[in-house]
C-alpha positions as CSV (number, residue, x, y, z in Angstrom):
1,X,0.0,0.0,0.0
2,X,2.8,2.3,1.0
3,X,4.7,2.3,-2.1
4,X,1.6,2.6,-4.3
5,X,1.0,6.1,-2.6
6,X,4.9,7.0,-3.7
7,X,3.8,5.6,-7.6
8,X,1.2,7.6,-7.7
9,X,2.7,10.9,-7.0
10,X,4.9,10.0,-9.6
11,X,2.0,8.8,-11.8
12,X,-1.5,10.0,-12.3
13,X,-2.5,7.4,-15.4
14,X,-1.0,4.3,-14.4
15,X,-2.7,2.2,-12.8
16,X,-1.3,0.3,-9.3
17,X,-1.6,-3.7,-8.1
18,X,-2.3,-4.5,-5.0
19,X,-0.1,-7.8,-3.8
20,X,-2.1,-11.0,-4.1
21,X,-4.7,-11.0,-1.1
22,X,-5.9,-14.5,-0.4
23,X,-9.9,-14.6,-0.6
24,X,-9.7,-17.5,2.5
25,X,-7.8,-14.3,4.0
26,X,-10.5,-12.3,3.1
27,X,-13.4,-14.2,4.6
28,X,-11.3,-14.3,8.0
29,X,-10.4,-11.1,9.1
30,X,-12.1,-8.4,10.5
31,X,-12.0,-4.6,12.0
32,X,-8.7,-3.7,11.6
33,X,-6.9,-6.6,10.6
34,X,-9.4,-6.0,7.4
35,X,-8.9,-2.6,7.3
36,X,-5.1,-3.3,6.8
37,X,-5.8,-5.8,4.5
38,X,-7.7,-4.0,2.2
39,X,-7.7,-0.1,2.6
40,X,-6.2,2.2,0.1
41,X,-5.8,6.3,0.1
42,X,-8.6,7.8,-2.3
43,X,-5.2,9.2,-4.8
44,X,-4.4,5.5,-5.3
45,X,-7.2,5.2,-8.2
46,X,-7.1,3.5,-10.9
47,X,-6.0,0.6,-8.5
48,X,-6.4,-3.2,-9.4
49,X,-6.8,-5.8,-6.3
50,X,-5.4,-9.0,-7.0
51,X,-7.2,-12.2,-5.8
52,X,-5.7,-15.0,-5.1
53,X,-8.0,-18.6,-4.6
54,X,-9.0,-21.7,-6.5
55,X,-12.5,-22.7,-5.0
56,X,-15.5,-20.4,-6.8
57,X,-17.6,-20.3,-3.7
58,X,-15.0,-18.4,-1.9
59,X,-13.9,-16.3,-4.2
60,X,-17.5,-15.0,-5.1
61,X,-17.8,-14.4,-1.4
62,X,-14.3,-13.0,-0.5
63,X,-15.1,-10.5,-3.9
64,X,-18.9,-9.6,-2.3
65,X,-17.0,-8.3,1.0
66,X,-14.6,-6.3,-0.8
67,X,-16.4,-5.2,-3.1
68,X,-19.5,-4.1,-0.4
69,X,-16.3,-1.9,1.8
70,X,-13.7,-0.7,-0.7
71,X,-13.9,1.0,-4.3
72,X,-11.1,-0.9,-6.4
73,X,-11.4,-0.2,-10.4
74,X,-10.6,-3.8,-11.4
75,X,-10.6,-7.7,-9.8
76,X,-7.5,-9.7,-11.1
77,X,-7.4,-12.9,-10.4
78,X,-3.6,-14.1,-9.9
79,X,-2.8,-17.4,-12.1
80,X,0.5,-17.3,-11.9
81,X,1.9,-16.9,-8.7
82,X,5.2,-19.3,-8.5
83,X,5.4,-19.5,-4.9
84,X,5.4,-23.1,-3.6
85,X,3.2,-22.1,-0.8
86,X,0.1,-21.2,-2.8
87,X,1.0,-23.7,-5.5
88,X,1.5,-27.3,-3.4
89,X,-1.4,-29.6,-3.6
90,X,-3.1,-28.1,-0.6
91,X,-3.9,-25.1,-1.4
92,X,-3.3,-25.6,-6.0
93,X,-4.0,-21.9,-7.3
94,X,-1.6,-19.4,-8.1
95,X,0.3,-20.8,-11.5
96,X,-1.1,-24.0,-10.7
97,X,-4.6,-23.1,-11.6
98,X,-2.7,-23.1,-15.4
99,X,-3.6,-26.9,-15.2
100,X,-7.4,-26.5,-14.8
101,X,-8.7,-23.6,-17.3
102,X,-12.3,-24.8,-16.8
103,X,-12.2,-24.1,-13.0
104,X,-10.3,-21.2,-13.6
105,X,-13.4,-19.6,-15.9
106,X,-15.8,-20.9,-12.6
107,X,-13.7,-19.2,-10.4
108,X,-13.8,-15.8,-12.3
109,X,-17.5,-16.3,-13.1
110,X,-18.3,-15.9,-10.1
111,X,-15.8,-13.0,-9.4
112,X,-17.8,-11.1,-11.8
113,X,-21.0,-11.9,-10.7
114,X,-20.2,-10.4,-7.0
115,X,-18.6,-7.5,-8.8
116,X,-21.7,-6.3,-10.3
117,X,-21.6,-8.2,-13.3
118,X,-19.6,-6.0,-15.3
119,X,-19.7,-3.1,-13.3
120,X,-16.0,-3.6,-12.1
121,X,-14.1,-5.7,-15.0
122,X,-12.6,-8.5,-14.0
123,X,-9.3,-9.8,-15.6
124,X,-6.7,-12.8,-15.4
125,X,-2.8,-12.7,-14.8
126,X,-1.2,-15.7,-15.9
127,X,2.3,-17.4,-17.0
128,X,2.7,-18.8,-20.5
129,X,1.9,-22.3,-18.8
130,X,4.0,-24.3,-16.5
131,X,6.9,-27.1,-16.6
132,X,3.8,-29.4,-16.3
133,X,1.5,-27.7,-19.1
134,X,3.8,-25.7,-22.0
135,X,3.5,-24.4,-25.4
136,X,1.5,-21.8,-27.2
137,X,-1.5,-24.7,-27.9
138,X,-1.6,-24.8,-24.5
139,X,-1.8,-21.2,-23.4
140,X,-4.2,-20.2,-26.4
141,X,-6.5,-23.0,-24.7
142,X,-6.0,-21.6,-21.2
143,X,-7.1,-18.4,-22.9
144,X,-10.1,-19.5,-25.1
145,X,-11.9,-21.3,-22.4
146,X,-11.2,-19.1,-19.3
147,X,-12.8,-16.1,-21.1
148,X,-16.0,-17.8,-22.8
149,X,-18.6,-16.4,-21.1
150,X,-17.2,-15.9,-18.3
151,X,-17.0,-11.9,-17.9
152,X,-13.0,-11.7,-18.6
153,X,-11.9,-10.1,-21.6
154,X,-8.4,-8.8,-20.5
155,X,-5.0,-11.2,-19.6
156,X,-2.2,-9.9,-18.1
157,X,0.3,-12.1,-19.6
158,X,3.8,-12.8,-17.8
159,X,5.9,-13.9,-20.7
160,X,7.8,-16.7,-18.8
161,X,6.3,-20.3,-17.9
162,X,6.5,-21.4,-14.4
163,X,8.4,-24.2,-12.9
164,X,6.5,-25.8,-10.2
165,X,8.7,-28.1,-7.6
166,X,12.3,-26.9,-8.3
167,X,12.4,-23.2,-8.4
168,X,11.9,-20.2,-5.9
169,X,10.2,-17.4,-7.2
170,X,13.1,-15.4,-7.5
171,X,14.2,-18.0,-10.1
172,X,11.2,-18.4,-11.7
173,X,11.0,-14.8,-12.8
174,X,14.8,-14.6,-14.4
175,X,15.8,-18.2,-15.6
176,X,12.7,-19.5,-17.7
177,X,12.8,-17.8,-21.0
178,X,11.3,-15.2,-21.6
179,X,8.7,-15.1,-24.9
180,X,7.4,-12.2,-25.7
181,X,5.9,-12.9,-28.9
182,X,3.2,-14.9,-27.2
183,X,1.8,-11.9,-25.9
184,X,1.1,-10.3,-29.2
185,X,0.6,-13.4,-30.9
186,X,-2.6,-14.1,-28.2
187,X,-3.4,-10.5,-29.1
188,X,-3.3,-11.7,-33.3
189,X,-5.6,-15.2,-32.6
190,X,-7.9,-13.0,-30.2
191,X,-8.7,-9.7,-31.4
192,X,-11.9,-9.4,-29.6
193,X,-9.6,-9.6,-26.2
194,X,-6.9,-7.3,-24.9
195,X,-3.6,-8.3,-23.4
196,X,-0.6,-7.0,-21.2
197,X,2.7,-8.1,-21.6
198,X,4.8,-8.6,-18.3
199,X,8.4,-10.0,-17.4
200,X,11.9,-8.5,-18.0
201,X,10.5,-5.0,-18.6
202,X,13.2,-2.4,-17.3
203,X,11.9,1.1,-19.1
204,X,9.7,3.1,-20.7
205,X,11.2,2.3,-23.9
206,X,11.0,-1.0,-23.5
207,X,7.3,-0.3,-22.8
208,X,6.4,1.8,-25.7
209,X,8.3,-1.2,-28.2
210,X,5.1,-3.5,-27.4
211,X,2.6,-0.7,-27.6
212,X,3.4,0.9,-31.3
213,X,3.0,4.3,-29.9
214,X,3.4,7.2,-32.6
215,X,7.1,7.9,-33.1
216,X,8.7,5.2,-31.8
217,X,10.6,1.6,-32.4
218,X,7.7,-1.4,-32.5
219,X,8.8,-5.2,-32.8
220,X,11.8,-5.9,-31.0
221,X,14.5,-4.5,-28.2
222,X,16.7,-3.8,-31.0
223,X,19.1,-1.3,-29.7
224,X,17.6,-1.2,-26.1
225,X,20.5,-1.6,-23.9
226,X,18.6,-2.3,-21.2
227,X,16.9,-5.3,-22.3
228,X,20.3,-7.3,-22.2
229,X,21.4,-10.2,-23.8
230,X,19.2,-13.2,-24.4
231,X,20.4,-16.5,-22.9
232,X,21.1,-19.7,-24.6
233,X,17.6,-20.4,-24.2
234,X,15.8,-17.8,-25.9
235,X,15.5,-17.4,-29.3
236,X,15.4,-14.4,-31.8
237,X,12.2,-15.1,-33.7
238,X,10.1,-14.9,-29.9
239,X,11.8,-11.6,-29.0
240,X,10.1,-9.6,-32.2
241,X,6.8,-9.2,-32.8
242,X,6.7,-6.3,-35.9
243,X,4.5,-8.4,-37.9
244,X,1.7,-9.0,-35.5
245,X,-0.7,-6.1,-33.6
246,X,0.7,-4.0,-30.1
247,X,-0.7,-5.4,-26.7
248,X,-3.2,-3.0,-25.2
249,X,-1.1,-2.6,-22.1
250,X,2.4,-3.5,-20.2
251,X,2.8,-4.0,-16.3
252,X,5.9,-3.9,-15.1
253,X,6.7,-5.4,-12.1
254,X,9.9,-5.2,-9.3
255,X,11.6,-2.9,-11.9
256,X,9.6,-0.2,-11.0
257,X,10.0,-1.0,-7.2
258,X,13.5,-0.9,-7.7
259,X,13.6,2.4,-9.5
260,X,10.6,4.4,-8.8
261,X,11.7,7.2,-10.5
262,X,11.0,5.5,-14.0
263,X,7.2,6.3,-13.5
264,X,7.8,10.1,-13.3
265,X,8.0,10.2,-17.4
266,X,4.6,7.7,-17.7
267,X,1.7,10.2,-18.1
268,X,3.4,11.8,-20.8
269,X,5.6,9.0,-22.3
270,X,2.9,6.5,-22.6
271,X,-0.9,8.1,-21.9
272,X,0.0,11.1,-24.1
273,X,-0.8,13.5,-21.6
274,X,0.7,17.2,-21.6
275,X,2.5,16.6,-18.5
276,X,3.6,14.7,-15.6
277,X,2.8,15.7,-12.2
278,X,6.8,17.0,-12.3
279,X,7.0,17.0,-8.9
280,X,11.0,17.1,-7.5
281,X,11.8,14.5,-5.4
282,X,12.2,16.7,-2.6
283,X,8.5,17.5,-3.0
284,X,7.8,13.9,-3.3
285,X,9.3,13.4,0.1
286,X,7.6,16.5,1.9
287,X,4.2,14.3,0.2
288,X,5.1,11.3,1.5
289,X,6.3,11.6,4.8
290,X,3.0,13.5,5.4
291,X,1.2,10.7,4.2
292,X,3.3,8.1,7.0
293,X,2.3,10.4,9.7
294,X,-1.5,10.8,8.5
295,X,-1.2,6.9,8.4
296,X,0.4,6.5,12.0
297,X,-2.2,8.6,13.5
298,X,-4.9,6.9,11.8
299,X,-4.0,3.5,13.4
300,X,-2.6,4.5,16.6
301,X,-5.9,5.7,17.1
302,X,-7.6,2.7,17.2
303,X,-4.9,0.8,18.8
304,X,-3.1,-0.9,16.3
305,X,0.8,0.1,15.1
306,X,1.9,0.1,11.6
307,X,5.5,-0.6,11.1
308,X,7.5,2.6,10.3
309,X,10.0,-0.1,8.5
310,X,7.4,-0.7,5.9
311,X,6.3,2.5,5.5
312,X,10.3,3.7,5.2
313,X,10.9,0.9,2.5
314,X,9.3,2.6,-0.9
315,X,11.7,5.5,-0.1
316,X,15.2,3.2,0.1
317,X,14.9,3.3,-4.1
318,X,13.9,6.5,-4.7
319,X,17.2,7.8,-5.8
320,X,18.5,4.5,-7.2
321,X,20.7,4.9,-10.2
322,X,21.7,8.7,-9.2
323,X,24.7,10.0,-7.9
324,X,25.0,8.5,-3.8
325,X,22.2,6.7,-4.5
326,X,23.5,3.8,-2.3
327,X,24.6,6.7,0.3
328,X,21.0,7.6,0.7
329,X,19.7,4.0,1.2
330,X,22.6,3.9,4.2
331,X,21.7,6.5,5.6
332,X,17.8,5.8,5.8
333,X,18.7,2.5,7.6
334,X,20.9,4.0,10.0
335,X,18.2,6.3,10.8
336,X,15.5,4.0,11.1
337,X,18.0,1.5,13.1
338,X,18.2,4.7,15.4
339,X,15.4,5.3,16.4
């Protein structure tokens, strides 16, 4: 929650994720606890709550609770979490739900149907497919039956599979090759759907190569240093797309927790606005410590204490890549440490 209020004074257009919330999670809590589960600040919109779940029942009612206290602009519902915890066969969702598209479209049925049936769209993130469930004929099958008739029309596509049983999650978003291509080629075989495309995206140019924006490079990272080398692994002919249609969106994902500063340039960059909110990163402190101390009264009030470590860790990147960068993030430890 923290760092989505230090995105979005960087951003107005984008919109924010929350992490993956657990609808069992949901149904659970109460008062506070629920509060701190699910509140947001009002500036947060357009803000996406990620579900995480694989029994319909408890997702429907999970989404009518959150849905009846909190204003979100979209439901996602996470398929491709790699943790083992929410992917061992007790608990089988995250990018285990890959194996089951049909309970997959049940599950978001009903999302949609607490949601107001339409009212609040309803979308999937998912892997490629798994080390248990691969290739494109695969995928474009996940696809086709989660969204017939189900209320989904948008995937957020993370262009990696997942290996279940033998990777952490930290491995499972750099080693399995990435595929691109997929994205846009899901885009191609269903035009009456609209895709994201997520993994190994490190900048705004990278961005605007998937989206075909006016004035700029579209099919490949050709001459983006930033996009590295492919491995061994990864081929040419699934890192351009030029001769099939843009994705309507791109999420990126610890990259822009690692250097929140990429954002500032978004509004203009990528929505076509006329400007960012151009605020210095002074101001953006001043903005955000006021928010941590609205946030610490709010709770203390009623009992409860918020860590000030969490609400201290969004601003540890803030001046990655700049000159003392790494002096900053010392000296906001020390401080914290401190006191």
């Amino acid at each position: 929650r923290h760092y989505r209020y230090l995105a979005r004074l960087l951003t107005k257009k984008t919109v924010l994720y929350t992490e993956m919330v657990v609808g069992d999670d949901v149904l659970k809590k109460s008062g506070i606890h629920m509060d701190v589960l699910l509140d947001f600040s009002e500036i947060e919109h357009p803000i996406a709550l990620q579900l995480g779940g694989s029994d319909p029942e408890t997702l429907r009612t999970a989404t009518d609770i959150i849905c009846s206290r909190n204003s979100y602009d979209e439901i996602n519902l996470n398929c491709g979490c790699p943790s083992a915890i929410v992917t061992s066969n007790e608990r089988q969702f995250g990018a285990r739900l890959m194996h089951d598209p049909e309970l997959v479209r049940r599950c978001v049925s009903q999302i949609s149907r607490a949601a107001g049936g339409g009212r609040i769209p309803v979308t999937v993130k998912c892997r490629l497919g798994t080390n248990e469930r691969k290739g494109y004929a695969q995928l474009r099958d996940f696809v086709s039956t989660v969204s017939a008739e189900s209320g989904v029309s948008h995937f957020v596509v993370h262009a990696r599979e997942c290996v279940l049983d033998g990777f952490t999650p930290k491995q499972n978003r750099c080693i399995p090759p990435l595929r691109p291509r997929w994205a846009h080629q899901l885009q191609a075989d269903f035009p009456h759907l609209t895709f994201s495309v997520n993994g190994g995206i490190y900048s705004l140019g990278m961005v605007e190569r998937h989206l075909g924006l006016p004035g700029t490079a579209y099919g490949s990272y050709d001459g983006l240093k930033e996009a590295g080398a492919r491995t061994d692994q990864e081929v040419a002919e699934e890192w351009a797309w030029g001769d099939l249609p843009p994705v309507t969106s791109v999420m990126i994902g610890r990259e822009a927790y690692n250097r929140p500063w990429l954002l500032s340039e978004a509004d203009t960059r990528i929505f076509g606005e006329r400007e960012n909110p151009n605020l210095s990163r002074r101001e953006v402190l001043d903005r955000y410590v006021t928010y941590g101390e609205d946030i610490l009264a709010q709770y203390q009030a009623r009992g409860h204490e918020i860590s000030t470590r969490n609400l201290l860790k969004p601003l540890f990147m803030l001046f990655s890549g700049e000159r003392c960068g790494r002096a900053w993030r010392r000296r906001l430890d020390k401080e914290w440490v401190e006191r």
